[in-house]
KELOZA-9200 format. One record per residue: x, y, z of N, C-alpha, C in turn. Coordinates in steps of 0.1 Angstrom, whole numbers, plus 5000, padded with zeros to 4 digits. Layout:
BEGIN
XYZXYZXYZ...
***
This chain:
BEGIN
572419414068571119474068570819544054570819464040570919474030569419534027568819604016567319584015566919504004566219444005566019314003564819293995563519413993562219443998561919543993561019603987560219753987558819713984557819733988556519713990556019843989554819893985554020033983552219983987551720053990550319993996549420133996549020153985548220233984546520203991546720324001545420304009544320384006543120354006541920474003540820434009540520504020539020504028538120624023537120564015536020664011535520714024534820884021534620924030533020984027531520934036530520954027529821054041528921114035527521194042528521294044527921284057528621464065530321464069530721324064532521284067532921374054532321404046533021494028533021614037533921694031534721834035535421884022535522004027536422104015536922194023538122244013538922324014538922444008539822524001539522623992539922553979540722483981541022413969540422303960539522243971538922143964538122053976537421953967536721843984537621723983537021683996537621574000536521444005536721383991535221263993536221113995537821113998538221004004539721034014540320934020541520964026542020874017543420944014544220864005545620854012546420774014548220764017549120684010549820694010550920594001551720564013551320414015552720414028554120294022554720294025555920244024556520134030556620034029557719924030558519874031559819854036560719834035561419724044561419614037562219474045563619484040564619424054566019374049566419224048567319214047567819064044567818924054567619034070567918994080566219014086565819054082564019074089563119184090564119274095563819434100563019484087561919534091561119624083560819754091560919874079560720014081559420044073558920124076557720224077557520304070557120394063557420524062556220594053555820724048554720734038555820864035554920864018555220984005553721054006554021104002553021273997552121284007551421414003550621484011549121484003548921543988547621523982547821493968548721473962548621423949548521263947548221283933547421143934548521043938548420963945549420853952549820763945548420693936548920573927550420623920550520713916551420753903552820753914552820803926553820773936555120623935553520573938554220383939554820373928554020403910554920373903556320423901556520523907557620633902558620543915558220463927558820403934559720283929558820193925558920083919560120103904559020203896560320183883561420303884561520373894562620473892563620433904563120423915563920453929564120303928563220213931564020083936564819993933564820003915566619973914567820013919567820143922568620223930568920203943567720103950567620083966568219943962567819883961567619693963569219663965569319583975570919573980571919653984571219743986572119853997572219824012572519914018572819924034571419994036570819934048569520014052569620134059570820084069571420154076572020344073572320394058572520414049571720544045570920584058570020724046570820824041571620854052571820964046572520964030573320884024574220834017572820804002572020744009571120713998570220833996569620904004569021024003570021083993571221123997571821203986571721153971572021023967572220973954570620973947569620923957568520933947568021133942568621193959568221323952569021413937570421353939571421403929570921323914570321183915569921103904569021153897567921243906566321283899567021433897568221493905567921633901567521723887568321663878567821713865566321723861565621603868564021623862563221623876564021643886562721633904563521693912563521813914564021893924562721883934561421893926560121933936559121813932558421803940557021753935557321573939556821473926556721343927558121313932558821343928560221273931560721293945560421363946560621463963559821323975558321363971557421293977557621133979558221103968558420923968559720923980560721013976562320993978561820973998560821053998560121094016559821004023559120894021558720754022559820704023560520674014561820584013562620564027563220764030563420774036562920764054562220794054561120774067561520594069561620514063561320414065562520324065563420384060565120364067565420414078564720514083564620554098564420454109563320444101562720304114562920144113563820164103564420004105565920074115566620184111567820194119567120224132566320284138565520294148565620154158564720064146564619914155565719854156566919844147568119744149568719824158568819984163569619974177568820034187567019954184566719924196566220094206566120184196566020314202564920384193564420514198563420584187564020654181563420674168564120804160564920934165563920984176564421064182565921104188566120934192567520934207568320954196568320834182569220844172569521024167568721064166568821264161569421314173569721254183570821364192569721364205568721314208567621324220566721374220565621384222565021494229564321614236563521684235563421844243562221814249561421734244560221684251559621584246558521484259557921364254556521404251556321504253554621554248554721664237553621664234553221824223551921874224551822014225550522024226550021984213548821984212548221974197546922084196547022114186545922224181545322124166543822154166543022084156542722144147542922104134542722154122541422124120540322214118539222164113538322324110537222314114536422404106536522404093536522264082536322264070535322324062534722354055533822364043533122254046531822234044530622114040530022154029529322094023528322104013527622244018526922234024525922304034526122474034527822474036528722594036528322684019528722564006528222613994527322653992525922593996524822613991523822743998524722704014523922864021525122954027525922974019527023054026526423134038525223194041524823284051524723254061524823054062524522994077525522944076526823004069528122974073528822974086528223114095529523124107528423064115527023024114526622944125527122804129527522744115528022614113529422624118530322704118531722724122531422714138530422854143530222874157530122744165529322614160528722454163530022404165531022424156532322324154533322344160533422474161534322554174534022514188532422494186532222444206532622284205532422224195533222114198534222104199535022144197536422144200536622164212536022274216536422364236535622174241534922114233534121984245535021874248536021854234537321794226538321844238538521934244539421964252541022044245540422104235541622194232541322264230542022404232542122484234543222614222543322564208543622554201543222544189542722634177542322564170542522614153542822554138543022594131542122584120541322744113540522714106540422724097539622714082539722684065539222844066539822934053539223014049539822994032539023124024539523124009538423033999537422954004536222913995535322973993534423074005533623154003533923293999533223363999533423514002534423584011534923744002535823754023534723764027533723844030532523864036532323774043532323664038530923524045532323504052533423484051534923424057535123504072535123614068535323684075534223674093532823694088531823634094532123484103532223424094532723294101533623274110535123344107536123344118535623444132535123544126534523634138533123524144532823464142531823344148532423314156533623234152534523114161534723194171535723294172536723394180535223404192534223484189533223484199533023394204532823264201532323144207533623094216534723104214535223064219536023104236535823224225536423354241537723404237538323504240539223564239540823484239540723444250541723334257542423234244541523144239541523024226542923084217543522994209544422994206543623004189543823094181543223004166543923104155544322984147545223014136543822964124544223014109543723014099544122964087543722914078544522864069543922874054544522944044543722994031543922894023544822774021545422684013545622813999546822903998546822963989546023023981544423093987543323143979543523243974544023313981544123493980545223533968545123683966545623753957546223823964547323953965547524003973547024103979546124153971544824263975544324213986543424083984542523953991542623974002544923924001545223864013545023944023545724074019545924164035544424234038543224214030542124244036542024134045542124014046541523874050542923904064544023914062544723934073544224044081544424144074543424274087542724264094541524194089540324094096540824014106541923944103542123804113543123874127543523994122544524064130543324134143542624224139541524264142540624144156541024014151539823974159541223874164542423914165543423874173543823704168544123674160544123544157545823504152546423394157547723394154548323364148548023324138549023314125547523274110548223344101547623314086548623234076547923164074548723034067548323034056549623004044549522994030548423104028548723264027547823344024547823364008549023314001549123353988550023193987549723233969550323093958551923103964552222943965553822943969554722993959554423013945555623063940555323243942554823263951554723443955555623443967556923403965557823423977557223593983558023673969558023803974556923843978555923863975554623883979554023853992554523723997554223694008555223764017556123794015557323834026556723994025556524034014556024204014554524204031553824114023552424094032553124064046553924004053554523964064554624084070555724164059555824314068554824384068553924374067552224484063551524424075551524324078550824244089551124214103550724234113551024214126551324084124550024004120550023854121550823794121551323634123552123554122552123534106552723494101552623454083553323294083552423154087552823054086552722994068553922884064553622834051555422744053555622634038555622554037556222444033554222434031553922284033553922234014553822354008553622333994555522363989556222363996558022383991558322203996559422233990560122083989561822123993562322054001563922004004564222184012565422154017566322244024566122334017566322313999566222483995565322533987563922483993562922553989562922644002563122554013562422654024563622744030565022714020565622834021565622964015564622934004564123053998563423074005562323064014561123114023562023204035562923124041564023224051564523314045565223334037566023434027565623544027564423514020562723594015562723694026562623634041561823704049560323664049559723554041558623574042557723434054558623394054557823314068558123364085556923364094557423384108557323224115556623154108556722994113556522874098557422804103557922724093557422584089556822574082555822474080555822324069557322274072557422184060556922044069556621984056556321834059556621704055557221634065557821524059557921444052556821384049556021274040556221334022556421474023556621564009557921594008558521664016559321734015560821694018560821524016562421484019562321394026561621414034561821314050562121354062562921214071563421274085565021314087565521264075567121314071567021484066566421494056565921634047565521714064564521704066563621744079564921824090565721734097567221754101567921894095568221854084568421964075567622104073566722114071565722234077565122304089565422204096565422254115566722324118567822274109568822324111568922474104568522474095567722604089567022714096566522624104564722704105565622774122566722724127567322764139568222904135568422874125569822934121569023144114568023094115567023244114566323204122566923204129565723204145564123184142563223104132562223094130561722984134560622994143560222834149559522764135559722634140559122554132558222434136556822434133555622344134555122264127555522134125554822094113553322054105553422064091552722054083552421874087551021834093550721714092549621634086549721574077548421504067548721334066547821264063547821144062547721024072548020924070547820834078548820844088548720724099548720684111550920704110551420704100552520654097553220804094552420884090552621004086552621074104551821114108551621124124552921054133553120924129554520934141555920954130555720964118557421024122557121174122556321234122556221414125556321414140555921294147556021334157557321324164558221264161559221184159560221314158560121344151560921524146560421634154559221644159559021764167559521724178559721614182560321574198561721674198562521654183563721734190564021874179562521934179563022054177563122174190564022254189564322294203563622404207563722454215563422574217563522704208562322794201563422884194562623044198563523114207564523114213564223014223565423014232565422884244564823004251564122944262564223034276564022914289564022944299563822814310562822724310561822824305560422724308559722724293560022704286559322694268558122674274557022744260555822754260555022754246554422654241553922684232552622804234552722854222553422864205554122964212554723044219555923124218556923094213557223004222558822934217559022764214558222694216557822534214556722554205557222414196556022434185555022354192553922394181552622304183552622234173551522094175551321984167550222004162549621964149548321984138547821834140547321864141545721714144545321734137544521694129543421714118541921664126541321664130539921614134539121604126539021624111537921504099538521384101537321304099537521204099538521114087539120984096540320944088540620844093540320704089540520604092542020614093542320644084543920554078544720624087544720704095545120764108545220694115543320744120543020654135542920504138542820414127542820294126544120194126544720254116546220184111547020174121547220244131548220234139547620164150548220004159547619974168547520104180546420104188546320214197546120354192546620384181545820564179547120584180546420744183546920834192546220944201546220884210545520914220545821064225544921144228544621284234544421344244545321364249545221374268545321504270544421554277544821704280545421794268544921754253545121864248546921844240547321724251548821674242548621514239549421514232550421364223551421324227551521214231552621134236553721124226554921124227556121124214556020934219555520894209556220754208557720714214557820614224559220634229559720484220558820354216559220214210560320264201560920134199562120144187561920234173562220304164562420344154561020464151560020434145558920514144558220524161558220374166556920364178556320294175555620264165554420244165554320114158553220034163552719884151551719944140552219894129550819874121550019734122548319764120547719664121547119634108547519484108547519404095546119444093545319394097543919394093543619494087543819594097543419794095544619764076545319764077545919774066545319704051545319574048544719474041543119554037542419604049541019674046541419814038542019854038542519974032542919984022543719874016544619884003543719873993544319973985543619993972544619893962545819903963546519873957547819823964548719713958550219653967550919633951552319663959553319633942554819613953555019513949556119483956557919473942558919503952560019513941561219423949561819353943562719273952563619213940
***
């Protein structure tokens, strides 16, 4: 089960009219992923995607001329072993960032070839388990154009997007702040929270806007109108800052998704500054690395939910890993978000999600099925794929 193969397939579905969105950090006028490849000598191909938002092209190359001489004729079978040498190989110049994000793909996609050769899901291979569903909560209330130009009919437009969701059937929901004003921000989350009712589950997310002044005004607000966790309230290299704001805030203090490997987000545990733990696969290592940080994220009793972005490939191996994160604490009957994490949907629109994988992922009552098929679960569909590619580079 030699590798034989590395393929890169950069995908990009423009996104036009009322599909563009923003963040605090910037818009979003396409879906972009880097998915991964990987054939062996014997047939078996693996799956897998790198990064989360940097540019992807530059991914594939760093694949192609850095990592895949390092791969080509090895054991597939083999992550853990190869994980270590490509991370020890780049440490000098990629502790974080590109190197990280490529090494994540790689990995993901030696999962799911050892997955399919013994015939079992990622999951059973990690030791089993804790559940075949997840609830999911939807990421949305983005920014629009509309938002920029009339910030004042900001929280009506949030109020509209919140009732969709209760129509959507969940009961859960995560929303953008840090582009407008606090003022207008503020307004707007207090929109949702009324529209929704008391009951509704809603977390917030600043993508690192705030200062620390900012943040704990914006948190006091979100505390105020009862909301469960504030995410990335400050820049990731403000460990301490965020851990000071943790203790100043009732709130939950979720983040990340911007750290890379075991000991980024061992600095976030150390710190004290996270109450839920937010790394993501496709960035931050993989499903070997991933293993490694659950083990972490137990060991300070901190639940952990993941950070999920990208295409259809990105989606099952996070799902793949939340299956066997445990209880934290255990008690008889787990309940999200107490003690079982919850899953991040994104609800803008995304081909490279909803398309690429035969079947989806379908939305039942508010949960997701854990893929139970060999290795990832899931088929990709040629077609969906081929329409997508921006770019292919193969290495052999």
């Amino acid at each position: 089960m030699k590798i034989d193969r590395i393929e890169t397939f950069v995908l990009k579905a423009p996104l036009t009219g009322g599909d563009r969105f923003y963040s605090s950090q910037a818009p979003f006028g396409e879906r972009a992923s880097l998915v991964v490849k990987i054939t062996t000598d014997d047939g078996l191909c693996g799956w897998g995607e790198s990064g989360v938002s940097m540019p992807v092209d530059h991914l594939a190359t760093y694949i192609h001329e850095v990592l895949s001489p390092r791969l080509l004729g090895r054991d597939a079978a083999h992550a853990g072993p190869i994980g270590h040498d490509l991370y020890a190989f780049s440490r000098d110049f990629g502790r974080k960032g590109a190197s990280i994000d490529a090494l994540s793909g790689i990995d993901i996609a030696l999962w799911d070839i050892r997955g399919k050769a013994s015939g079992q899901p990622i999951h059973a291979l990690m030791g089993g388990a804790f559940r075949e569903e997840v609830r999911a909560y939807a990421t949305g209330l983005y920014y629009t154009e509309a938002d920029l130009t009339d910030p004042a009919g900001a929280a009506d437009r949030a109020r509209a997007l919140a009732a969709s969701y209760l129509e959507q059937g969940f009961s859960a929901v995560k929303g953008k702040v840090g582009l407008l004003s606090l003022p207008h921000d503020i307004r707007r989350m207090a929109a949702v929270r009324e529209e929704v009712g008391p009951d509704f589950l809603l977390m917030t997310d600043a993508n690192h806007a705030y200062n620390r002044h900012t943040a704990r005004i914006m948190g006091e607000a979100l505390q105020e109108l009862d909301y469960y966790w504030f995410e990335e309230p400050l820049v990731p290299e403000d460990i301490e800052g965020t851990a000071a704001l943790r203790n100043t805030l009732s709130i939950a203090i979720a983040c990340g998704e911007c750290e890379y490997t075991r000991y980024g987000m061992l600095d976030l545990l150390k710190a004290g500054a996270v109450d839920i733990l937010q790394m993501d696969i496709s960035a931050a290592g993989g499903l070997t690395e991933g293993q490694a940080v659950l083990a972490l994220a137990t060991a300070y009793h901190t639940p952990m939910c993941l950070h999920v972005w990208g295409s259809g490939v990105a989606v099952a191996a996070a799902l793949q890993l939340t299956a066997v994160i445990p209880p934290i604490p255990h008690t008889a009957q787990p309940h999200a978000p107490e003690n079982a994490p919850l899953f991040e949907f994104d609800r803008t629109r995304n081909p490279l999600r909803d398309d690429l994988v035969e079947g989806g992922f379908p939305l039942h009552n508010e949960t997701l099925q854990i893929p139970q098929a060999p290795g990832l679960g899931i088929e990709i569909d040629e077609k969906a794929l081929g329409r997508f590619t921006h770019s292919h580079r193969t290495s052999k």
